[in-house]
VEXDO-985937 format. One record per residue: x, y, z of N, C-alpha, C in turn. Coordinates in steps of 0.001 Angstrom, whole numbers, plus 500000, padded with zeros to 6 digits. Example, Ala and Ser with C-alpha at 12.3 -4.5 7.8 and 13.67 -1.06 7.14 Angstrom:
% VEXDO-985937
513190494310507800512300495500507800513200496700507800
512850497750507080513670498940507140512900500030507870
//
This chain:
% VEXDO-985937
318350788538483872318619788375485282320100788528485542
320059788985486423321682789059487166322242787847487279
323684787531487133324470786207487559324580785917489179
325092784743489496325040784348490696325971785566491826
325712786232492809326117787136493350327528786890493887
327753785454493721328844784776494327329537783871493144
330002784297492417330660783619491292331873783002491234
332454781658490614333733781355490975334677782218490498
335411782643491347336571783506490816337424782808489577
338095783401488944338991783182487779340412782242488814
340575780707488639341537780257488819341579780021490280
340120780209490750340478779720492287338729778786492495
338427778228493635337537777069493878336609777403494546
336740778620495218336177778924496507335725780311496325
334565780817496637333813782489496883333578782560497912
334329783425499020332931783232500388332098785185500681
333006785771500095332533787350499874332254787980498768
331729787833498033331187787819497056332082788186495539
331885788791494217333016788145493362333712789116493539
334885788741492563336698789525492851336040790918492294
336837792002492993336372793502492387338095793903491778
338698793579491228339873793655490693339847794506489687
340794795479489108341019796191488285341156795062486769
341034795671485921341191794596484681342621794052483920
343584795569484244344807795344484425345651794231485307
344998794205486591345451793692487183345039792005487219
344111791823486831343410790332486248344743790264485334
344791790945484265346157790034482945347154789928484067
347763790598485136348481790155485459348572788725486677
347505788603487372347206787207488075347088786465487038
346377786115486149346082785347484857347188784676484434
348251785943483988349574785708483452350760784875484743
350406784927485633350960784495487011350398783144487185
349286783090486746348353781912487540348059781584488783
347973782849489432347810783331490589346212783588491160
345467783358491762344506783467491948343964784790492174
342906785249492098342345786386491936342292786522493670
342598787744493833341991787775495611340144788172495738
339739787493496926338529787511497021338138788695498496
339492788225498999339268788842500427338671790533500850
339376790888499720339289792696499836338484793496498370
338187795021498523337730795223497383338640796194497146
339033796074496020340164797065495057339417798102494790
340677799312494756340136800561494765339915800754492849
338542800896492911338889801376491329338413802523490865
338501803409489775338181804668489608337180803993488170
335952803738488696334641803965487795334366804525486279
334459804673485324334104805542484485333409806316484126
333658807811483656332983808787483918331617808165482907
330267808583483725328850808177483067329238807331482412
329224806325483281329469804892482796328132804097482572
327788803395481469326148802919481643325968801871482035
327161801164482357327311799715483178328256799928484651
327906799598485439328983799926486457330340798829486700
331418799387486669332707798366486687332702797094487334
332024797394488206332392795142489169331574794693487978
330216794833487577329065794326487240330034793807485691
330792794394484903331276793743483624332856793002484226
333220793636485368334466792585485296333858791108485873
332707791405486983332116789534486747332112788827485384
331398789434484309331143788768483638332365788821482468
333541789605482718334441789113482271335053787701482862
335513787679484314335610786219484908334870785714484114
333206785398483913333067784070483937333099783700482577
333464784791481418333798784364479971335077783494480155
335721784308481294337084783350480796337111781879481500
336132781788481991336222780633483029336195779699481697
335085780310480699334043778934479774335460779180478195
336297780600478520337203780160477278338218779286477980
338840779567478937340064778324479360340222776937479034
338619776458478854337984775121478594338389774756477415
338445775955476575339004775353474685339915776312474051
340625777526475252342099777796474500343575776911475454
344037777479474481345789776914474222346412777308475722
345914778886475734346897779454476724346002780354477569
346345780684478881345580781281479999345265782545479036
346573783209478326346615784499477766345087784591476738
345502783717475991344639783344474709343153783911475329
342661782719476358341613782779477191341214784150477480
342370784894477723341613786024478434341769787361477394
342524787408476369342107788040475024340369787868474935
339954786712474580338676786443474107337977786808474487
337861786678476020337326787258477199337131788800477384
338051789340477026337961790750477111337178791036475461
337705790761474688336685791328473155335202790880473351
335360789542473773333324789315474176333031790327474699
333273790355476027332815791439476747332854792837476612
333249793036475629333415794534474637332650794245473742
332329793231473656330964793272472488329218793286472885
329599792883474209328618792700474698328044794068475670
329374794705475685328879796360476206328757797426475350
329260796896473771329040798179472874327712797854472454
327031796727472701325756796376471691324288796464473005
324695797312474397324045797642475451323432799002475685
322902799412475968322647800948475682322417801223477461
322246799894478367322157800828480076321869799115480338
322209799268481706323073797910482818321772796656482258
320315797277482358319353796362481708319849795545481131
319692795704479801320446795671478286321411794588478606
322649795169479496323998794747479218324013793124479817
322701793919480900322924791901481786322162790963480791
321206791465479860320271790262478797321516789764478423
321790790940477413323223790492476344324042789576477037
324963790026478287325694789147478799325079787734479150
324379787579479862323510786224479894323122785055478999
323003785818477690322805785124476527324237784705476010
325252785906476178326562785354475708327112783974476648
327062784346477847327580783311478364327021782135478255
325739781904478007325010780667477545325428780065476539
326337780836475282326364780823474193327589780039474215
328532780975474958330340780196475373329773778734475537
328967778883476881329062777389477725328494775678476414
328096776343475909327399775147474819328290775034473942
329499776333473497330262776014472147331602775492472888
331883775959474588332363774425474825332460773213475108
331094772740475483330826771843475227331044770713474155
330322771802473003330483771156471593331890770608471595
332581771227472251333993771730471208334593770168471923
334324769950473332334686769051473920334184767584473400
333142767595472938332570766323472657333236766268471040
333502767157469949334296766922469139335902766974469229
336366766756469975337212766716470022338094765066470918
336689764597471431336925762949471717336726762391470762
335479763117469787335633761961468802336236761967467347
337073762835467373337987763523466396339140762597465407
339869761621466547340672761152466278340529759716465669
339323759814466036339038758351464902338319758498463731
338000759918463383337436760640461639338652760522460686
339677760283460732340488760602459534340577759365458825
340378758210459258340576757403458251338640757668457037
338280757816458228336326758056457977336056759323456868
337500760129457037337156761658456453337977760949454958
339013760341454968339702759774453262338561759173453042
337788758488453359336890757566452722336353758490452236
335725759387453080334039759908452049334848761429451228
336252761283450955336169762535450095335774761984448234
335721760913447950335244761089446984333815760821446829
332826761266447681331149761209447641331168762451447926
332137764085448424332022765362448520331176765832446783
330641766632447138330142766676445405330629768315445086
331048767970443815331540769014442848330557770249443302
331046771292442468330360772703442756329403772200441678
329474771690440498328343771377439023327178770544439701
327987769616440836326666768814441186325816769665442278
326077770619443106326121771198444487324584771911443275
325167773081442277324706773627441222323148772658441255
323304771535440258322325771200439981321204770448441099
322335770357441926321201769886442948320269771552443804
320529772469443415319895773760444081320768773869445446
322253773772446065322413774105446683322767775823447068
322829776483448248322934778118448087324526778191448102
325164779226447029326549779427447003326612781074446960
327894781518447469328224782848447298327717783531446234
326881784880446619326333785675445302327864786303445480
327599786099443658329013787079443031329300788725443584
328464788978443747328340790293444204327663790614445253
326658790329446131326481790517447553326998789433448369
327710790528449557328534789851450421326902789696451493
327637788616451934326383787831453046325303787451452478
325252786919451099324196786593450640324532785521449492
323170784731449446323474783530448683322585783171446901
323083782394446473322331782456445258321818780751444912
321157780468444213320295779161443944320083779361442547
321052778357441763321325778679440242320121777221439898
319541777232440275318010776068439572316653777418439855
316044777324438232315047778271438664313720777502439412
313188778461439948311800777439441032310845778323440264
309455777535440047308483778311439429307621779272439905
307781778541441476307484779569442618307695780804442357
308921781777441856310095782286441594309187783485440489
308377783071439896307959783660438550307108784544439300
306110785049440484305206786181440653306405787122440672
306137788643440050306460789234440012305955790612440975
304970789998441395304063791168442808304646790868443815
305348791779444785305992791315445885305250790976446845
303808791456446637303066791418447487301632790231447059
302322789099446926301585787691446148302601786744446219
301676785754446899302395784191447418302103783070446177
302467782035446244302148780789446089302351779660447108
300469778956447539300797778370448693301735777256448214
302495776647449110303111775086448936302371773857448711
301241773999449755300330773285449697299224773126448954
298584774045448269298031773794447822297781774420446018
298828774934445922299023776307444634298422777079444517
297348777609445784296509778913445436297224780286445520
297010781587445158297775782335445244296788783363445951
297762784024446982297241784890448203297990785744448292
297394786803449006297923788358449054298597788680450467
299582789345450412300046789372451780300025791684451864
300244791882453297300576792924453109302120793419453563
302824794009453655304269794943453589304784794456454234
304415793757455245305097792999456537305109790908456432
304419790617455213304088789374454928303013788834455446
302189789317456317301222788882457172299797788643456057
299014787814455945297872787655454777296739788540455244
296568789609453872295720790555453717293917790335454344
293747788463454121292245788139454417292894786810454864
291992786031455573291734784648456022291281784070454984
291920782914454666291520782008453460291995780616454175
290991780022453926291477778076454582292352777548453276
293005776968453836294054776368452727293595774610452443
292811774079451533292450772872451813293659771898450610
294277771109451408295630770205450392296121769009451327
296310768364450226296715767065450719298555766726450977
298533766536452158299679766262452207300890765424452080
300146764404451049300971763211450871301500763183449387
302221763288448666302622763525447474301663762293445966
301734762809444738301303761518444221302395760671443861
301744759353443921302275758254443673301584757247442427
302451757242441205301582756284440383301600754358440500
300217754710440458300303753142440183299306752432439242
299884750811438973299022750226437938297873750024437990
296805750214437368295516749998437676295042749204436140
293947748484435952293490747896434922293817748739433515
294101748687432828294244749482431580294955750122431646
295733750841432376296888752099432261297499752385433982
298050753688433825298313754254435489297443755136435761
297250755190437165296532756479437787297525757191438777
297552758297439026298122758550440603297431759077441269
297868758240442917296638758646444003298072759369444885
297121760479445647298132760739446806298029759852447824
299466760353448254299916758577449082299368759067450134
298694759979450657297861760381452526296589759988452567
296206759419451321294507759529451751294078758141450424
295287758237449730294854757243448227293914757820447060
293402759179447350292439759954446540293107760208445393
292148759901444381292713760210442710293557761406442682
294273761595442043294968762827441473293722764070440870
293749765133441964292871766052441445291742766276442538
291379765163443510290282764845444561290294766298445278
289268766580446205289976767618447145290609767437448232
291525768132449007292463767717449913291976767520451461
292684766415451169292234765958452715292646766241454255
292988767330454078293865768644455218293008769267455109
292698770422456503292559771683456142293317772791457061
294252773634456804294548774987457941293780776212457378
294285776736458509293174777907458859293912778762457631
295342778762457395295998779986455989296899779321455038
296965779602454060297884779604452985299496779467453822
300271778841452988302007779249453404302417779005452292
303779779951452415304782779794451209306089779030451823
306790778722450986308377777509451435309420778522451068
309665779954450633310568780577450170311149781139451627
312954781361450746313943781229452078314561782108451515
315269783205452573315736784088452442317036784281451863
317731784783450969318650784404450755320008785573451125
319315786094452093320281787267453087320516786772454286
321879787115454944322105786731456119322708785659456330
323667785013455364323949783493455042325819784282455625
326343782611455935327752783250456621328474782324456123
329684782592456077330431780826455184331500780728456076
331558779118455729332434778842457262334132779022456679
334600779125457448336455779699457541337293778845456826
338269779037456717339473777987456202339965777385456996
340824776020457015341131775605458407342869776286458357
343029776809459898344464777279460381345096776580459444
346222777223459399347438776459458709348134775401459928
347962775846460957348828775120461995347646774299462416
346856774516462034345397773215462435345806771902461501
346836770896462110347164769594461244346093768089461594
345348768616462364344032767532462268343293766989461383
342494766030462166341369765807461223339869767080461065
339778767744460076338758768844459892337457768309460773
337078767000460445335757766619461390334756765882460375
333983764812460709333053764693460041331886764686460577
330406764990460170329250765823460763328177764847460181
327446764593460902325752764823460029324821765628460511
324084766501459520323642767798460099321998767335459636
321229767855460611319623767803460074318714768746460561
318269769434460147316891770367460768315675770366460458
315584771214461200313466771138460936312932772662460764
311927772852460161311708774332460002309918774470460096
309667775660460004308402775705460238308223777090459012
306839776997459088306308778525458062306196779484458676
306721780872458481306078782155458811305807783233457816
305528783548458124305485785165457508306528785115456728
307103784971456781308568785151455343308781784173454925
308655783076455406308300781504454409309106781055455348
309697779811454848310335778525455958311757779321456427
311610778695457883312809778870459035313402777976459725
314366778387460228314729777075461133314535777180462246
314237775956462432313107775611464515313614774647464899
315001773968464643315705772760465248317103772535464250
317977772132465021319503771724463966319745771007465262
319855769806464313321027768910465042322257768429464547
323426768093465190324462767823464517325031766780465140
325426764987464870325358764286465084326929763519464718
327982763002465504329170763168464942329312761387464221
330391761321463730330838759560463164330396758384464430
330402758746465684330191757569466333328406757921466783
327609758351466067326550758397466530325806759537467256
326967759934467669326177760974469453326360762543468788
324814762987469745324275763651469504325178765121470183
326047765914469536326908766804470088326708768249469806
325119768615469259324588769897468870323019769839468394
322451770147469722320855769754469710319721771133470051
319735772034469308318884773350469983317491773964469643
316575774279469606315528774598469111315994776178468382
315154776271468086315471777664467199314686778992467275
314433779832467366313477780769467840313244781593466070
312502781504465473312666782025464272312392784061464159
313068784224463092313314785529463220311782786497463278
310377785757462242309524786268462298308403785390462577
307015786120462630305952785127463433305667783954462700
304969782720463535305174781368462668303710781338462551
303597781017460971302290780549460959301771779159461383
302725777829461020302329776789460995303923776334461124
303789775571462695304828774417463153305263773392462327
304063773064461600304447771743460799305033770474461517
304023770125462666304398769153463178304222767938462600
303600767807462034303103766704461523304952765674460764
305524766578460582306438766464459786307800766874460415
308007768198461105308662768848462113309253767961463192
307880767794463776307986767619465034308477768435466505
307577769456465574308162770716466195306655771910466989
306695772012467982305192772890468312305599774045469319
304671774453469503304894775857469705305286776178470954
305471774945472259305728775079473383307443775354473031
307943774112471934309273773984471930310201775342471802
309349775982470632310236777483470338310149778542471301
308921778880471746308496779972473114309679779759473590
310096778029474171310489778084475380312361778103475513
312842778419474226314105779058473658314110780251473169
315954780627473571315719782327473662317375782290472189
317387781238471627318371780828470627317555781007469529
318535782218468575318311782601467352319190781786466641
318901782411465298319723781621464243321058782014464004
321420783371464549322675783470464299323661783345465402
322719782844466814323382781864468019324207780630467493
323277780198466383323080778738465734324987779160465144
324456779765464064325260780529463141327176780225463838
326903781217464778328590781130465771328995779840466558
327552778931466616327819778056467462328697777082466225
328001776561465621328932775865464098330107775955463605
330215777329463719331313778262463151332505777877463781
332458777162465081333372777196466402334150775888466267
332979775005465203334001773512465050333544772909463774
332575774004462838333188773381461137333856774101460789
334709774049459956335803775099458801334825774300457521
335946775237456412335615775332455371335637773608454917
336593773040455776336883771358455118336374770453455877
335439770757457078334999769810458062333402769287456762
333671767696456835332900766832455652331271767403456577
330283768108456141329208767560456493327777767247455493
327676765610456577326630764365455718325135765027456205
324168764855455325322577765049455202322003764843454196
320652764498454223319740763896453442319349765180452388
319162765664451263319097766839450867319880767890451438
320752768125451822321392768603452660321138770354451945
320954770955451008320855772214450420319845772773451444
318568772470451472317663772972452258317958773056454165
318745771796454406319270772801455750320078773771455712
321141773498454582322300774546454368321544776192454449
320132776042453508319397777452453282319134777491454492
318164776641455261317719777233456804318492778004457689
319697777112457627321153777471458134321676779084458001
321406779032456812321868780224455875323485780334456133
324092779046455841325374778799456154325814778088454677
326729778979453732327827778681452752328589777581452694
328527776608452414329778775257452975329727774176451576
331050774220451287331087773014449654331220772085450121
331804771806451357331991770331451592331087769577451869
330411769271451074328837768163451647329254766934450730
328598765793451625328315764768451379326447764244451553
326108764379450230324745763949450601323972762747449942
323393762080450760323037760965450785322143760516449557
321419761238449233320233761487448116320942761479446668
322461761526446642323451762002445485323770760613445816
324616760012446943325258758965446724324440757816446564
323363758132447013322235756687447138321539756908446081
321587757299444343320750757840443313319525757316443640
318345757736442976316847757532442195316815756431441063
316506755314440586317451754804438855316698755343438307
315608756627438330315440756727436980316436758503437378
316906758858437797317587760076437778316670761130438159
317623762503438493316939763757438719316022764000437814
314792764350438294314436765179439220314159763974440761
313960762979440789313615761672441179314886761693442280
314422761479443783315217761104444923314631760059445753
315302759263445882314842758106447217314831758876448571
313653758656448764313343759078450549314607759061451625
314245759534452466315222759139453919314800758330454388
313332757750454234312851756537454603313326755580454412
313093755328452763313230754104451744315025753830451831
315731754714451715316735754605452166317259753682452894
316972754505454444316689753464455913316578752245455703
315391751922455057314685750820455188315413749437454330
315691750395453309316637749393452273317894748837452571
318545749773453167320451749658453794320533749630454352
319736749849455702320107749596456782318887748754457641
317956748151456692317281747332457221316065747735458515
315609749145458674315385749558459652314681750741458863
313047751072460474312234752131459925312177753009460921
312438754185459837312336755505460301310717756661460183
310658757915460822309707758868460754308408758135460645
308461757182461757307102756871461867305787757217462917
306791758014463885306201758893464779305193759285464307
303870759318464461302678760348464883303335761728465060
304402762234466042304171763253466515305472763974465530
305862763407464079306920764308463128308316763727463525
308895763586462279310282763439462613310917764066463443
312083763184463799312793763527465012314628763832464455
315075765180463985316049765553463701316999764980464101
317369764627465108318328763373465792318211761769465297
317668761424464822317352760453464287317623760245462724
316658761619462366317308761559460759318606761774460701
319611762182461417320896762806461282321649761356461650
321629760748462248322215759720462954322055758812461427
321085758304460895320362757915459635321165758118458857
321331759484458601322539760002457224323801759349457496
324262759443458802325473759163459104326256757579458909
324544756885459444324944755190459524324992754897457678
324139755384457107324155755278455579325400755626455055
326324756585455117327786756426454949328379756031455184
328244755282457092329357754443457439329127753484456473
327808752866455733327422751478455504328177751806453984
328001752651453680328389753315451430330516753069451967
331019753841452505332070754001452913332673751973453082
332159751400454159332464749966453834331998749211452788
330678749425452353330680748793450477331901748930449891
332270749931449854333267750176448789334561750217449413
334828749744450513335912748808451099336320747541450180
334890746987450318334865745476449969335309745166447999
334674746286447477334932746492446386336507746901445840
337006747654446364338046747686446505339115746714446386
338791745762447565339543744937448300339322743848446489
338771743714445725338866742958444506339273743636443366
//
């Protein structure tokens, strides 16, 4: 859709004839003045020859980039650099005015949320640095990052990631043959991932759990209590696989040299669903040191979904339809206020990092600092966690966890690890 026909001009309050028709030259120079754009008259401009966008139609939507950069640069100038390369990006990647107004529409949606973000981290910025010395020694080594399966730079493909723990999953050698998650049957897909036949997938979704019984142990799964081996007490209509792509991954920046702040501290959590190419991301939230919720979006996944996985998600099919945010929306939106040193906290945190398909050493994760006692392979829940340290129960919803919640969770669990070892200290 077209933007409002009457848009606020660049640096002034008021539209009453509809937006400024100004040369673009002549914008750097009001800009640089701080002079208001005139509204009154229309400037003579000379069009471009077979032009596939017509000139007012991109200098609007130059205004209103710069309206949403002014909000988080330094300098009017700065602002309107940015402003002009968006909008050169957004007309080389257009092929006719159609096109150019989606693209633009989506960009500007895109500005308006990453300043937002930028605003809400940046109130709560100044009280992370004592919060950011604390948790640098719970950051975990690249050996631990390693053994925990997190994704790191492939040595040799750029934009792509590697997972140095082998998965057994990992072993078909037919590209065209799954292993479900659920249930370990193995199914055929064709060229596009889509399953060759309909097969019901029958599995239980509660993991086993051993316990003592007269004479020895048994394990029952914890969804239904059925012996180890019973048949499953689920059924969907197909098979899914949990494998994640390991193309398309972006790593976040170094911080400025003249950036003398605090980098930021985060708790990050998502939710994903199954498709056709195995698990995606269908929610990220990002949750800062005082609690609040400062990056909340659904996710539109790149290919068709087989199964929401609400149960667990909390995620259904109205939520994604009704977002037009991809993952590499996600991708730039992040990009805008983590660097390479901004701390971010999560519960397993590798598997959002993969959803993410975002590169980042600096993690702090909860599952590492809060061990298992009998050790890896063995992790304490996000539940049990909760429940233990902070006295309080989580993911008990019927309708699937709630990503805002678990993230907030990670976060209070460090504030609580971070003052333990205050106290310890202090003797």
């Amino acid at each position: 859709e077209e933007p409002p026909s009457c848009p606020t001009p660049l640096r002034s309050s008021s539209c009453s004839r509809g937006p400024p028709f100004c040369p673009l030259k002549k914008i750097i120079t009001l800009l640089l003045s701080s002079q208001p754009i005139p509204t009154k008259r229309k400037a003579k401009m000379r069009p471009e020859v077979s032009a596939k966008v017509p000139h007012d139609v991109r200098q609007r939507y130059v205004n209103l980039f710069v309206e949403e950069f002014l909000k988080t640069s330094v300098t009017v100038q700065d602002a309107f650099e940015k402003a002009l390369a968006e909008e050169k990006t957004v007309y080389d990647r257009s092929i006719n005015k159609l096109k150019y107004l989606s693209v633009a529409v989506n960009a500007l949606k895109r500005l308006k949320n990453q300043s937002s973000v930028s605003l809400s981290y940046s109130f709560s910025a100044e009280g992370d640095v004592a919060l950011y010395d604390s948790l640098k020694e719970h950051i975990l080594s690249e050996e631990i990052l390693m053994e925990n399966n997190y994704p790191l730079q492939h040595p040799e493909k750029s934009g792509s990631a590697i997972l140095y723990r082998e998965d057994y999953k990992k072993g078909i050698t037919d590209p065209l043959k799954r292993i479900c998650c659920r249930c370990g049957a193995t199914y055929s897909v064709n060229q596009v991932g889509k399953h060759t036949r309909k097969e019901e997938c029958n599995y239980h979704y509660g993991k086993g759990v051993e316990k003592k019984v007269p004479g020895g142990v048994e394990t029952r799964y914890s969804c239904c209590e059925g012996v180890a081996g019973c048949p499953g007490c689920q059924v969907f209509k197909l098979h899914v696989h949990d494998a994640v792509s390991l193309d398309g991954f972006v790593s976040t920046l170094p911080r400025p040299g003249s950036d003398k702040g605090c980098p930021g501290v985060f708790s990050v959590d998502c939710e994903m669903c199954y498709t056709t190419q195995g698990l995606e991301l269908a929610r990220v939230t990002v949750v800062n040191s005082s609690l609040q919720v400062i990056y909340d979006t659904f996710v539109k996944p790149d290919n068709d979904v087989i199964d929401y996985n609400t149960r667990f998600s909390g995620i259904n099919e109205a939520d994604v339809k009704g977002t037009s945010s991809s993952i590499r929306d996600v991708q730039e939106t992040l990009l805008s206020f983590v660097n390479a040193e901004t701390i971010l906290i999560g519960y397993g945190l590798e598997s959002d990092l993969c959803a993410l398909k975002l590169l980042h050493g600096t993690v702090v994760d909860t599952s590492v600092s809060f061990p298992h006692r009998l050790g890896l392979p063995h992790k304490m829940t996000l539940h049990n966690l909760t429940a233990d340290y902070l006295r309080r129960i989580i993911q008990e919803s019927v309708g699937g966890h709630d990503s805002a919640e678990d993230a907030a969770a990670c976060m209070e669990l460090m504030l609580w690890k971070v003052k333990e070892d205050g106290k310890t200290k202090r003797w």
